[in-house]
C-alpha positions in Angstrom: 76.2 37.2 -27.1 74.9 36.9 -23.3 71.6 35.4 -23.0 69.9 38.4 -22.0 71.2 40.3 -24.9 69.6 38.3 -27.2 65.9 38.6 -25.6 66.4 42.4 -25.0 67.3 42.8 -28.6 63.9 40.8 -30.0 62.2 42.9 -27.4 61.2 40.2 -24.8 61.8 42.8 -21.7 64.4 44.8 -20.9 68.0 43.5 -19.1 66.8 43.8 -15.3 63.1 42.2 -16.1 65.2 39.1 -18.2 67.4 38.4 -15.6 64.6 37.7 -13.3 62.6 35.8 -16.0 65.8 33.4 -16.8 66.5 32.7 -13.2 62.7 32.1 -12.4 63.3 29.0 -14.9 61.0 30.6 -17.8 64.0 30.2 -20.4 65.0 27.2 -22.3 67.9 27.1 -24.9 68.6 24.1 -27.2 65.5 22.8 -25.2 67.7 22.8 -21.6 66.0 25.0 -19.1 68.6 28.0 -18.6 69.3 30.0 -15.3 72.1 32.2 -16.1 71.4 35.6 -18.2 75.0 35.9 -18.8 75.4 32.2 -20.5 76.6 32.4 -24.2 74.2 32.3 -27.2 74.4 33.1 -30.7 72.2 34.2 -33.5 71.4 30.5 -34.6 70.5 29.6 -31.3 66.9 28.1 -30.6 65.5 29.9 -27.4 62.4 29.6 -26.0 60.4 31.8 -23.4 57.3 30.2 -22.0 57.3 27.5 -24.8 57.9 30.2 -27.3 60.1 30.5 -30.0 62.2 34.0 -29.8 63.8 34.0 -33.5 67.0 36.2 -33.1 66.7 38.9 -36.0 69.6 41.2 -36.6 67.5 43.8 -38.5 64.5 45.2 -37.0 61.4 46.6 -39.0 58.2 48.5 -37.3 55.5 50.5 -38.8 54.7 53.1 -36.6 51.3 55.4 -37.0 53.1 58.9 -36.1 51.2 61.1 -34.1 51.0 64.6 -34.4 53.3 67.2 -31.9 56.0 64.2 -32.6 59.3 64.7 -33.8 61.2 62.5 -36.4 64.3 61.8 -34.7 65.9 59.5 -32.7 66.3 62.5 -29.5 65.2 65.9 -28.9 66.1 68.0 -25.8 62.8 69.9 -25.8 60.4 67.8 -27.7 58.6 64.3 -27.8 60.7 62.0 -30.8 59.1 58.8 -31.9 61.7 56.5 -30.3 59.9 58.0 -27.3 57.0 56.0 -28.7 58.9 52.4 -28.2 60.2 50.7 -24.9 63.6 51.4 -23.8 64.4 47.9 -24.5 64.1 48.2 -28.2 64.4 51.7 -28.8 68.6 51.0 -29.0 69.7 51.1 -32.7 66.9 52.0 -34.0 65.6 55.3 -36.4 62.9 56.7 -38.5 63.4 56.3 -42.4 63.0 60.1 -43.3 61.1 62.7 -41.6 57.9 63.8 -41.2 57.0 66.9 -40.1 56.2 67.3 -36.5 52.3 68.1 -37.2 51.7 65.3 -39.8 51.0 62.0 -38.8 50.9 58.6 -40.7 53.2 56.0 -41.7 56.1 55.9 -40.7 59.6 52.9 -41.1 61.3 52.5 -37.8 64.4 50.4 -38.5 67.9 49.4 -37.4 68.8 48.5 -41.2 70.8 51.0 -42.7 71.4 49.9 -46.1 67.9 49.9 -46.4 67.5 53.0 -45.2 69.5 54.5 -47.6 68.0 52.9 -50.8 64.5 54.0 -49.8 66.0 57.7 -49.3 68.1 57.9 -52.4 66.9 60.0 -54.9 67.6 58.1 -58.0 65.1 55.0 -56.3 62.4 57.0 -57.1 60.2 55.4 -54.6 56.5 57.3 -54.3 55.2 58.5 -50.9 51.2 58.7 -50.9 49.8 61.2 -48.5 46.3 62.4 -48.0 46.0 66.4 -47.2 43.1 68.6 -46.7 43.3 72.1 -47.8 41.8 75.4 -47.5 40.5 76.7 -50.8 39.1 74.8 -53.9 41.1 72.5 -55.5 40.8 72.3 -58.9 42.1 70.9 -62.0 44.6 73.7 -62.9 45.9 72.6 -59.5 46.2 68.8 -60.6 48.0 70.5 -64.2 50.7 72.4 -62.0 51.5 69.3 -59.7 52.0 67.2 -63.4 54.4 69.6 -64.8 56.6 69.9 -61.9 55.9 73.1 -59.7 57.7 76.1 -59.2 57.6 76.2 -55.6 59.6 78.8 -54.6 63.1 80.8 -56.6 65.3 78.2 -54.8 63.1 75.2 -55.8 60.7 73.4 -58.6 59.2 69.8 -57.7 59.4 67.1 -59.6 56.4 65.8 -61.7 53.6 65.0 -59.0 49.9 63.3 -58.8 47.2 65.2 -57.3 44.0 63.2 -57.3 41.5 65.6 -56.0 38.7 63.4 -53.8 36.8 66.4 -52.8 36.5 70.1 -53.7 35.0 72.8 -52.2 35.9 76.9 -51.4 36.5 76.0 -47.6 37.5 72.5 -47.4 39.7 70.3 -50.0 40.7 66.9 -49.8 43.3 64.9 -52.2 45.6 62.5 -52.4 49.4 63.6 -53.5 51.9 61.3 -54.8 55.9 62.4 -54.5 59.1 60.7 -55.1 60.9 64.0 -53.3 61.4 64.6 -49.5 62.1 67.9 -49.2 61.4 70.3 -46.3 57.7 71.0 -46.1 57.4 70.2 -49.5 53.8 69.6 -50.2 52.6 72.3 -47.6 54.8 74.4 -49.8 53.6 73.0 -53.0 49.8 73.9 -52.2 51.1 77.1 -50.8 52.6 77.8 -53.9 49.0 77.6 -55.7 47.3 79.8 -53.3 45.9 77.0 -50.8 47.0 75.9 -47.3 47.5 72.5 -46.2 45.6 72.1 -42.4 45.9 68.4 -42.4 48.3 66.1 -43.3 49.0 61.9 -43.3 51.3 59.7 -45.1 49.4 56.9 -46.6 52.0 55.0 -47.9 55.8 54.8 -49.2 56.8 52.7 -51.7 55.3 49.0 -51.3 54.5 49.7 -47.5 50.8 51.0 -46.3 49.4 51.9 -42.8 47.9 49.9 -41.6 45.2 51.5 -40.3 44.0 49.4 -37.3 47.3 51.0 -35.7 45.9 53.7 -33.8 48.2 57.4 -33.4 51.4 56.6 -31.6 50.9 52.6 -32.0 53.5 50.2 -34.0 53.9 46.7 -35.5 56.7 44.4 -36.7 56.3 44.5 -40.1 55.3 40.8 -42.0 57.9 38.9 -43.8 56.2 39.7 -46.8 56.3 43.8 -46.4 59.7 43.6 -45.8 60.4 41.7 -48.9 58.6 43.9 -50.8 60.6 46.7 -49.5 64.0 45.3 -50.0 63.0 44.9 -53.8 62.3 48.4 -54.6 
């Protein structure tokens, strides 16, 4: 691949900023200063950008804090997607792993990997999903018996088995946490909904071995670690 291919794709700049950052003499490749964006590289190659190493990855992993008023898609004609959130020079290839809905916010995998994708989405993988929701009404533990046996939501659709942990209760404002290993549309707004309480806020705490980090601010990302994508890859 060119040069400048491989530093757009790790996200160093995008193609018109790397061609004037190779020819300015910032480059190196196999420890030779390089001036030519278009010279030939491969994955294997050792680059180096100001004395830095730029490891060439072929899969790309981010943890992105969704915003609310975001949608979870790759392009909308209307609305704000969270590829929107990233740089243009990174955004190629890229998607969210599921959906959340376009008022909740929280974690959410932004990948290029689509075999992992599709093992974290499958319904036999079983993996949970964490989210913490606030409610109007009491919660109570009649709710936290329905979630368990696996809630008639609606004529069209019962839940699987679910964990409510009820942090706080009170007749105006509840908080709990909700464990799922569904995705279905609105499914826990429908699930309260369906026991006489509406969700008013919503945030995905975790999926699977993955957890916000929550230094990331609304609308910020990170590269995961080595680690959490290792963990991932052995659910």
């Amino acid at each position: 691949m060119r040069l400048d291919k491989f530093l757009s794709d790790m996200g160093v700049g995008t193609r018109s900023q790397l061609k004037k950052i190779i020819r300015g003499g910032s480059v190196r490749v196999e420890g030779v200063s390089a001036f030519d964006p278009g010279m030939k590289v491969d994955e294997d190659t050792v680059v180096t950008v100001n004395d830095h190493v730029v490891t060439y990855e072929r899969f790309s992993y981010y943890m992105l804090n969704k915003p609310s008023g975001v949608l979870s898609a790759c392009e909308d004609k209307h609305d704000k997607t969270v590829l929107d959130l990233f740089p243009e020079n990174i955004r190629r290839g890229i998607f969210p792993v599921g959906r959340l809905d376009k008022d909740t916010v929280g974690l959410l995998l932004i990948t290029n990997d689509g075999g992992l994708s599709h093992r974290l989405l499958s319904p036999g993988s079983h993996i949970d999903k964490v989210y913490l929701a606030r409610v109007d009404g009491e919660l109570t533990e009649a709710h936290v018996k329905a979630f368990e046996s696996g809630l008639k939501v609606d004529e069209g659709f019962t839940a699987l088995p679910a964990k409510l942990e009820i942090i706080k209760s009170a007749p105006e404002l509840s908080e709990a946490k909700v464990t799922i290993r569904e995705g279905k549309f609105h499914q826990i707004k429908r699930m309260f909904e369906a026991t006489g309480t509406t969700v008013t806020f919503l945030k995905r705490l975790s999926m699977g071995s993955l957890v916000l980090d929550e230094s990331l601010s609304p609308g910020e990302y990170r590269r995961l670690s080595d680690s959490e994508i290792n963990d991932l890859k052995l659910l």
